[in-house]
Residue, then its C-alpha position, 0 to 999 in steps of 0.5 A: x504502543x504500536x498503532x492499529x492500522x483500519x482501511x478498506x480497500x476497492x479495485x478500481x478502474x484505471x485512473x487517468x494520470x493527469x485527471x489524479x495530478x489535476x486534483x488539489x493536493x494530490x501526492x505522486x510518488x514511486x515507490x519499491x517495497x521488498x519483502x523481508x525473511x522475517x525474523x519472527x516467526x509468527x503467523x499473520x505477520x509481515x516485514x518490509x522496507x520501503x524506498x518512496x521517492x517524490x519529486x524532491x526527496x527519498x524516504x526510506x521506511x521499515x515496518x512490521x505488519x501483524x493482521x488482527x483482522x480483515x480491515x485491521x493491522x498493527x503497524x510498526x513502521x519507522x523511517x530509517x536511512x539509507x544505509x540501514x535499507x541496503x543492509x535490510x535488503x540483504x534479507x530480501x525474501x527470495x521468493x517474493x518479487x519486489x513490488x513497484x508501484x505509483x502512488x497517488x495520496x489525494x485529500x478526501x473529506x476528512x481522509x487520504x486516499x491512496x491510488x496504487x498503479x501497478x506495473x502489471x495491470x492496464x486496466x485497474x488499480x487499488x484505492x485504500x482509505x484509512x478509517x478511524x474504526x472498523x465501523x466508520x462509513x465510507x464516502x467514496x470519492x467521485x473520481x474513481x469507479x470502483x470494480x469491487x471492494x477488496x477489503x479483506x481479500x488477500x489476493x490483493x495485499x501487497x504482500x500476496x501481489x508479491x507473490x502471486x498477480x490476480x489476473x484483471x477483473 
């Protein structure tokens, strides 16, 4: 059974990198995803791999995403090796750019959220955080200022940021 991905995400303002790093528990890594020509051709549906590097270590991953809802998505997502993400990318999808990005995972209550900083914007970020349902309440952490909740709006996937970049809010 491929498990079901719920999250909501938020624009948030431009956190300070040493005020992230300075949270217990706080994760940085870099991270590339490259957009795959699917070979299913279904709506809904995206395919990309993954090279994350953390201070110590590489993970490269594959995963398969089919939206069933705003907040909703069926992932399918493997780790695979480094060979097999060389000849992934050989179907690279041309007209999608790479997308690069540092992630900060950051411990919250009984969650993880996940910071994105982007090359291309100065002044904001995306904050997502995994919910165990489409109707568990949100306890935003006191860290960040958010702009405005996303969920739902496809203009900030990473799959349309490959694409097309929202100007800043």
């Amino acid at each position: 059974m491929i498990p079901t991905e719920t999250e909501r995400k938020y624009l948030i303002r431009m956190p300070d990198d040493e005020t992230l790093l300075a949270i217990e528990g706080c994760e940085k890594s870099r991270i590339v995803q490259t957009y795959l020509k699917s070979e299913q051709n279904e709506p809904h549906v995206s395919e990309r791999i993954r090279k994350r590097e953390y201070a110590d270590k590489t993970i490269y991953t594959h995963t398969t995403k089919k939206r069933i809802s705003s907040m909703s998505a069926l992932e399918d997502e493997e780790q695979i090796s480094r060979e097999s993400y060389k000849l992934l990318k050989l179907r690279r999808d041309p007209d999608k750019r790479r997308i690069r990005k540092f992630r900060y995972a950051i411990p919250w209550r009984d969650h993880v959220v996940e910071i994105d900083v982007y090359p291309f914007w100065e002044k904001q970020a995306v904050m997502e955080i995994e919910l165990k349902s489409e109707t568990e309440q949100v306890d935003l952490p006191p860290f960040v200022e958010v702009i405005r909740e996303v969920t739902g709006d496809r203009a900030y996937s990473n799959n349309s940021l490959s694409k097309k970049i929202p100007d800043e809010d």
